[in-house]
N, C-alpha and C positions, 0 to 999 in steps of 0.2 A: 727544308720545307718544300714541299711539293705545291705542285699549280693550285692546288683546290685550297688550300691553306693560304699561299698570296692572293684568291681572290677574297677571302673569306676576311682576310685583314684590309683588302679594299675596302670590304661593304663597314667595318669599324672605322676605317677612319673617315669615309664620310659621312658617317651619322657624326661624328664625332668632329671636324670639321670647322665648325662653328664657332669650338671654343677655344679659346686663346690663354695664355698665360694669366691666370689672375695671382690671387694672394696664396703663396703655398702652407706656410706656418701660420697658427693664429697668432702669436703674439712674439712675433721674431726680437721683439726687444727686452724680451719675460728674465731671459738671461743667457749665460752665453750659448748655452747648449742650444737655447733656440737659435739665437743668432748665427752661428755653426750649422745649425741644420738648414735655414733661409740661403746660405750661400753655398752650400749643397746639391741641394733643391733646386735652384734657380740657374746652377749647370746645365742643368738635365733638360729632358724634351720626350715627348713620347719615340722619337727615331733614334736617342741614344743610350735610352734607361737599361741598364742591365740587370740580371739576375742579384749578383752581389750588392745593388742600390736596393733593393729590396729586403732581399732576405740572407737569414744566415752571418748576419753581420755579428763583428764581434765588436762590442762593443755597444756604442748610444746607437741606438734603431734611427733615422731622420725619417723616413718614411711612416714612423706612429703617432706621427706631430702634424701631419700634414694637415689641413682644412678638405672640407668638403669638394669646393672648389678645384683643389689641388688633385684630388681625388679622381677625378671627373676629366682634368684634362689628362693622364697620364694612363687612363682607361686603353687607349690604343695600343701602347707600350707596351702594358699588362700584358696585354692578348697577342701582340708577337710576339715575348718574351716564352708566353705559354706555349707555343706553336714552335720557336726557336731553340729550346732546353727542355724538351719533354725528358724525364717527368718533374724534374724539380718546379719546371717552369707554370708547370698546372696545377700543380700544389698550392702554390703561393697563389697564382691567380686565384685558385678559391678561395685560400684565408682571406687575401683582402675583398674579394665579392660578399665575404662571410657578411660584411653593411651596408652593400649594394639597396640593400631597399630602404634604409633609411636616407640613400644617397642622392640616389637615381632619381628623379624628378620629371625631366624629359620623357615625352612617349617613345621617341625616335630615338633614346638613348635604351631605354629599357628594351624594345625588342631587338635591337642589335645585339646587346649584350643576349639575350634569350636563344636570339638564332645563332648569335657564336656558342654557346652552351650544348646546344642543337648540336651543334657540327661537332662541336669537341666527343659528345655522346657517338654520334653514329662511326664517327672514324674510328671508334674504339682507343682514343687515344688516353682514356684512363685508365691508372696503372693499379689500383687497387679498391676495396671496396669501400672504406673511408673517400677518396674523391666520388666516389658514385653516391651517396650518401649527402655528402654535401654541396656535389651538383644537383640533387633532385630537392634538397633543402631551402636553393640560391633562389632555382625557378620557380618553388611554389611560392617565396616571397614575393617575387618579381612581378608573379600573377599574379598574387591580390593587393596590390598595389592597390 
């Protein structure tokens, strides 16, 4: 990562900032898998979430279970990951932004994520014309919020 990429992951996580660990799974007692995913999850932090917690897993996904909430606090993670592991790492950041609008709720969460989207575009750091495609997809939801 270059300097403009660590500040860029500043201005994420102090929009981001605010929110704290809440409930990661909805219903961690549903059965085991949930509960297996709740003690998963509750490892993690947006400063240690990796690629492999994400995506490409073999096996039960824990991250498909997650609640909105969950969602929400691990947003920073996301976006260093995407900036950390280019290009797998921007990939994934867009499938899970793929519900960003029915997430995102906060003003000051939505244009953070806009203006990281922003940067991601001008750095040219998309690798193919599917992520172009579904970043100009993310923002138009994002805007009409």
């Amino acid at each position: 990562m270059n300097e403009s990429d660590t500040f860029e992951l500043e201005k994420i996580n102090k929009a981001f900032s605010a929110d704290g660990v809440r409930k990661l799974i909805r219903d961690p007692n549903h059965g085991s898998e949930c509960l297996e995913a709740q003690k998963y999850l509750e490892a993690l932090n947006p400063t240690n979430i990796e690629l492999d917690d994400i995506g490409d897993r073999i096996g039960f996904d824990y991250f498909s279970m997650i609640t909105d909430e969950g969602y929400v606090y691990f947003i920073p993670g996301l976006c260093r990951i995407a900036l950390e592991e280019r290009p797998g790492g921007i990939s994934h950041l867009l499938l899970l932004l793929g519900r960003a609008h029915a997430i995102i709720k906060e003003e000051v969460h939505r244009d953070a994520i806009l203006d990281f989207l922003d940067y991601v575009k001008c750095m040219n750091y998309l690798s193919c014309n599917r992520e172009r495609g579904e970043l100009m997809s993310i923002t138009k939801q994002l805007l009409t919020q």
